[in-house]
N, C-alpha and C positions, 0 to 999 in steps of 0.2 A: 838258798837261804831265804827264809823268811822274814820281812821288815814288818812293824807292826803300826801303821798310820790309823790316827783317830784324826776325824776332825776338829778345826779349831774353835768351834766356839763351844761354848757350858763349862769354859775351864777359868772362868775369871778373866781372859784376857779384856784389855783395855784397848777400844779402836782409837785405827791410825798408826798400827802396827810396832808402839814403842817396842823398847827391851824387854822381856820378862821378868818379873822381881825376882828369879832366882837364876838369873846367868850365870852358866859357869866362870869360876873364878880362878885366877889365878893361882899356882902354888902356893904363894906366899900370902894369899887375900884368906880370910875367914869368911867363910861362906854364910849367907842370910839364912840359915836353919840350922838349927841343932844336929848334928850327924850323929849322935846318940839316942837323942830321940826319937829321929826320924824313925830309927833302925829298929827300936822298941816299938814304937807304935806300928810298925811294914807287919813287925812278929807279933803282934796280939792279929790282925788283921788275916795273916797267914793262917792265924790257929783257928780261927773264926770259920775260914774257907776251907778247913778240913786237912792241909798242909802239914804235914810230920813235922816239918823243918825249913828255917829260912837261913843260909847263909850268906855271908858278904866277903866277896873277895879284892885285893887290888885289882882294877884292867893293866897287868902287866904284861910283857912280853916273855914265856917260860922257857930258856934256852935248855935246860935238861930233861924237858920234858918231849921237845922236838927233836933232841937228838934221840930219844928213845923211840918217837911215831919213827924217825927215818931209818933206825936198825930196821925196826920189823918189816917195813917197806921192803925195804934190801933180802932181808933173810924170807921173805914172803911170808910170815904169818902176822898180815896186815887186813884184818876182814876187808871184808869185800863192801861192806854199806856206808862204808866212813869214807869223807871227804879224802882226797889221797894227796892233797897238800900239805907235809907236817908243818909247812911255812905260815900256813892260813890258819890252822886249828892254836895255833900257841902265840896270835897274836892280836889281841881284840881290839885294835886300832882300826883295823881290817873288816873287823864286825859293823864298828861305830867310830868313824871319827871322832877322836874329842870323847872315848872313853875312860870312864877315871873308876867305877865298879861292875861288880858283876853280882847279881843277886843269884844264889841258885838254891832251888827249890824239890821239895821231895812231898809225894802226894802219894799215900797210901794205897794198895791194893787189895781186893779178898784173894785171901791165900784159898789154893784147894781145899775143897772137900774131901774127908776119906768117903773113897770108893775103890773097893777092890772090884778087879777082875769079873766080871757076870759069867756064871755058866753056860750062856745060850751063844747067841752068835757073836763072832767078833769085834772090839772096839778099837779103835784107836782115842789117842789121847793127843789134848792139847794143853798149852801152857797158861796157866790162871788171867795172866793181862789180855791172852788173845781173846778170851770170848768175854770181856768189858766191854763197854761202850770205849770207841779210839780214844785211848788219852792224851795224844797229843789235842784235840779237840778241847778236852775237858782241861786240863791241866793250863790249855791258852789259857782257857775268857778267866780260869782264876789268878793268873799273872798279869791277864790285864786288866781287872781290876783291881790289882795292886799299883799298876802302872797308873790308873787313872787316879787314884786317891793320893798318889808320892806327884800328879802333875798339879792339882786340884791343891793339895798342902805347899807346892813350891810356887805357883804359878807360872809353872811350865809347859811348851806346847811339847806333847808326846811325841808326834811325829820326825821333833829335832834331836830330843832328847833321851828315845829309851827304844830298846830294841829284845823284842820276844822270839828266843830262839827254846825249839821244844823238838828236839832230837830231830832236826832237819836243815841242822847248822854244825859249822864243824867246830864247837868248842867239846872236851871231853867232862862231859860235866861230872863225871866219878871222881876225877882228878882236883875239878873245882871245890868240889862237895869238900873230898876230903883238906884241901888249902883252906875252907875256911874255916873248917875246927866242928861243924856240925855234921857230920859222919867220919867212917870211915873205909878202906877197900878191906873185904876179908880174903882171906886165901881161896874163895872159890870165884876171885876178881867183880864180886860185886859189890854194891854199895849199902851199907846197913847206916843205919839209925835209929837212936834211941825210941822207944819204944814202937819200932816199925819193924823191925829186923831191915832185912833184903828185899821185903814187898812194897818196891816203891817202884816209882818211876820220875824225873828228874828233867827239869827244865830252867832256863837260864835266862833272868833280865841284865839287858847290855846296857847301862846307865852314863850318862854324862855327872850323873851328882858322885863328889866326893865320901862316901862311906867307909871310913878304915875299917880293916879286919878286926877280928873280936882276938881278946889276948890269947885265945887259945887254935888261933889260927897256924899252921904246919907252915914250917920255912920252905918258899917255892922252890930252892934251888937246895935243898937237901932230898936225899934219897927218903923215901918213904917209912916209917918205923912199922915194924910189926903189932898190927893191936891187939892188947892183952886179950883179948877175947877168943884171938886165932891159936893161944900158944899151946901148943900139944897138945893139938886137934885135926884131925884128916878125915874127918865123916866125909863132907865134900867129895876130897878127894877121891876115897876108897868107891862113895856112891856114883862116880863119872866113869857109865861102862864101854866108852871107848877111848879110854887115859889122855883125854882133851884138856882135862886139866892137871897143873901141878901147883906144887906151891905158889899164888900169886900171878901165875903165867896160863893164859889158853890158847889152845892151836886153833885156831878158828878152822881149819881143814879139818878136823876130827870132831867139832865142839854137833850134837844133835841139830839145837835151837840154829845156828848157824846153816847145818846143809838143812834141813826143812824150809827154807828162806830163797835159798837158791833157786833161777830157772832153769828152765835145760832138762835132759836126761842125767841122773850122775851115775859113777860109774860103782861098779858092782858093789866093792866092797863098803863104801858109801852107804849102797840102797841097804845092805843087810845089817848095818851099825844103827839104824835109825831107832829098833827095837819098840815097835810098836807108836812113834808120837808122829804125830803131822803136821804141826805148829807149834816149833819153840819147844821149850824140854825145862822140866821143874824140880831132877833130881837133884841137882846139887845144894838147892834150895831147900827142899823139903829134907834135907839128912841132918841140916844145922842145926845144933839146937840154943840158938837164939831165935832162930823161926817159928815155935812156938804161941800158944795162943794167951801163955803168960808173960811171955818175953816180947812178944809186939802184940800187943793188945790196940793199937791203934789198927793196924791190918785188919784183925777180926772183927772188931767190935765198933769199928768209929762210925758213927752214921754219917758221916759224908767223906767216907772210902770210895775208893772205884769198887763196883760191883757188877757181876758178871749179869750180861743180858737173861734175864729169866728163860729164853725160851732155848739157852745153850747151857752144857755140861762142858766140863773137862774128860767127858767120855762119851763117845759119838760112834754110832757103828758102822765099820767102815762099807756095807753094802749100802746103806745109806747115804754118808757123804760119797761114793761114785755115781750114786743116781742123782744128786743135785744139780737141778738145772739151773741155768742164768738165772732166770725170775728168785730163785729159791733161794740163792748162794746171795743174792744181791738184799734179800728182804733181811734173813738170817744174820750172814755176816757181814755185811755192808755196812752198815755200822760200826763194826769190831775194831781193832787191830790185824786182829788175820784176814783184813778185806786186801790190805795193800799188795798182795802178792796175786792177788787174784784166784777164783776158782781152780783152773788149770795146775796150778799148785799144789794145794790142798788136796785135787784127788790124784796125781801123779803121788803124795805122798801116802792117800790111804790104799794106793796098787800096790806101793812097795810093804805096806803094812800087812795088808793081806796077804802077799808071797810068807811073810813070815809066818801067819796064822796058818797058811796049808800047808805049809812045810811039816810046822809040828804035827798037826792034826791026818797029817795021812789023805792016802786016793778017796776017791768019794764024798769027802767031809764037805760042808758048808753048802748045800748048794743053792740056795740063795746069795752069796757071795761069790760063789765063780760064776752064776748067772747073771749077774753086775760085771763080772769082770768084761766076761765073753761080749756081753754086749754092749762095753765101754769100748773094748780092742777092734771094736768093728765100727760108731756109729761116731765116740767123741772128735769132736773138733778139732782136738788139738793132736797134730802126731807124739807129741812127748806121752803125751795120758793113753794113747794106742797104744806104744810101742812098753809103755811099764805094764798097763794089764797083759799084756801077749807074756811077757815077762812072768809075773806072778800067775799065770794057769799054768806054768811047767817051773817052780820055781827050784833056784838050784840047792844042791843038800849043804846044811850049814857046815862049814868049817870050824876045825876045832878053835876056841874061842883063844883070842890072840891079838896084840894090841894090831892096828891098821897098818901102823908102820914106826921106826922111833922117833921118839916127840923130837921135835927140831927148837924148845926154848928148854932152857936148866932152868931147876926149880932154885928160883932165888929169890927174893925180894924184890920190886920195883913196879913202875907203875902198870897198874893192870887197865890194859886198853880194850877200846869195846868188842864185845862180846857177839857181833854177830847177829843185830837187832833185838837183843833180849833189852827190854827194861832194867835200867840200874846196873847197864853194863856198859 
């Protein structure tokens, strides 16, 4: 976890180290600012920064929420990139001593461009957040400058009092999002808001100031309601082609965005579900139709969106990404989202990508692509990226198409836990 320390001076403080004019106060004490105002002025300031949404929740303890991290613990469909404490993630004392809210925050992304399929050589595909500039980066400095204007307006020292966590801490922020009344989770377990759809990405200020929840904040210890927007609708669903999702539930073993993330070799039936992406996976997303460029018009249209690095697509051809050298992968996507998993990643998943492209295309095809492969399976660094092109030059014939195995959660309602490194999951 991440702490977010600024130094002490430019914030008003008074030498000789007194109290700050806005010490936390007691339960019972009324605090020296307005906690409605504050909250109005956080949200004009949020909207300013380009921010879908700013919500406020209690710093409580979520007992129903932890029992639900410890099921999936148990039954294993617990991703693999989350904190594996459900003791830590549902209790923000933990976070921040002397916590009393939680700000959580949603910051727009460019949704895909259509682009079909090109006739020439093969591509692979990646997920709209991955080739932005990193947002956890961007998504900080605008939470702390919220932090610094909420230290500057209290006269509080930041480093006692506020703590910036940007998906590198274990609160579930889809959970928070929807407790405070400004989103909600849809059935393809991500997080929409109003005029953003699901193209966001989510970050959390740990605050010692008292800011009560907005009246239309969800009871933390009720089960979660279905939102009208989800009811008798399964695009999502129908759109996840290796049945990773169900109603409200994903198997993080099955989910794409999930194994494209993993290190290692995986294992066969794995590499042939991946169905052409190499980072992250944007079907369930794009079948919505709140996702629309009417329906989140902040995604498309807001000019201070995340937006994807000019010199990447969400389609990339995969004789290309295997010939990417360090220098290349580090200029490229080094900045990205998809930097964090490293090169060795990305092209063990454009190996597997290409076994699919020669499979359909038959002996002889592509060859500039199996001439990447062949001289990836001999020369790359890494035996996992050797051992997948060796792999995709004889790759094996598809099976007829058929779920991996059966889903191990029942489609029901309840909290949908993260996703596996996706954004807004």
């Amino acid at each position: 976890m991440e702490a977010f320390l600024l130094p002490q001076r430019g914030f008003g403080f008074r030498p000789g180290g007194g109290a700050p004019a806005c010490a936390p106060q007691s339960a019972t004490t009324q605090p020296p600012y307005q906690p409605q105002e504050l909250k109005a002025d956080l949200r004009r300031l949020a909207r300013r920064l380009g921010l879908a949404a700013l919500g406020f929740v209690e710093a409580r303890r979520w007992v129903r929420l932890q029992e639900e991290l410890a099921r999936r613990v148990q039954e294993g469909t617990y991703p693999a990139f989350c904190e594996r404490d459900p003791a830590l993630r549902c209790d923000p004392q933990q976070w921040l001593p002397g916590a009393r809210s939680l700000w959580v925050a949603a910051w727009p992304y460019q949704p895909p461009r259509p682009a079909p399929q090109p006739a020439g050589a093969p591509q692979g595909r990646l997920a709209a957040y991955a080739i932005c500039p990193d947002y956890h980066r961007g998504l900080r400095r605008r939470l702390e400058v919220l932090v610094r204007w909420a230290a500057r307006r209290c006269a509080l020292r930041p480093e006692a009092h506020f703590r910036v966590l940007v998906d590198t801490g274990p609160p579930v922020e889809r959970e928070l999002l929807r407790l405070s009344g400004a989103g909600v989770v849809g059935k393809n377990t991500c997080a929409f808001v109003p005029q953003a759809g699901s193209w966001v990405v989510l970050g959390v200020v740990v605050s010692t100031l008292a800011l009560p929840a907005d009246p239309e904040a969800a009871e933390p210890e009720m089960p979660p309601q279905e939102p009208a927007m989800c009811l008798n609708c399964r695009r999502c669903l129908d759109a996840c082609p290796t049945g990773a999702l169900q109603a409200y539930r994903i198997d993080p073993a099955r989910c794409i965005s999930h194994l494209t993330q993993l290190r290692g070799p995986l294992p066969e039936d794995q590499r042939l579900s991946l169905r052409g992406w190499v980072f992250g996976c944007d079907l369930c997303q794009l079948a919505c139709p709140h996702n629309g460029p009417e329906q989140a018009p902040l995604a498309f249209h807001h000019p201070r969106r995340l937006r994807p690095a000019p010199e990447l697509s969400t389609r990339a051809g995969l004789a290309w990404l295997l010939g990417l050298s360090g220098e290349e992968f580090t200029r490229l996507f080094g900045p990205t989202a998809a930097a964090w998993r490293g090169r060795s990643v990305l092209q063990r998943n454009a190996a597997y990508a290409a076994a699919e492209a020669l499979r359909r295309a038959g002996p002889g095809s592509y060859p500039e692509l199996r001439a990447a492969l062949a001289y990836q399976a001999e020369n790359h660094p890494s035996p996992v990226v050797r051992e997948a092109c060796r792999w995709a030059l004889n790759p094996p014939p598809r099976p007829n198409r058929r779920p991996l195995r059966p889903s191990r959660t029942p489609p029901c309602a309840g909290p949908s836990l993260p996703g596996g490194g996706t954004p807004g999951r």
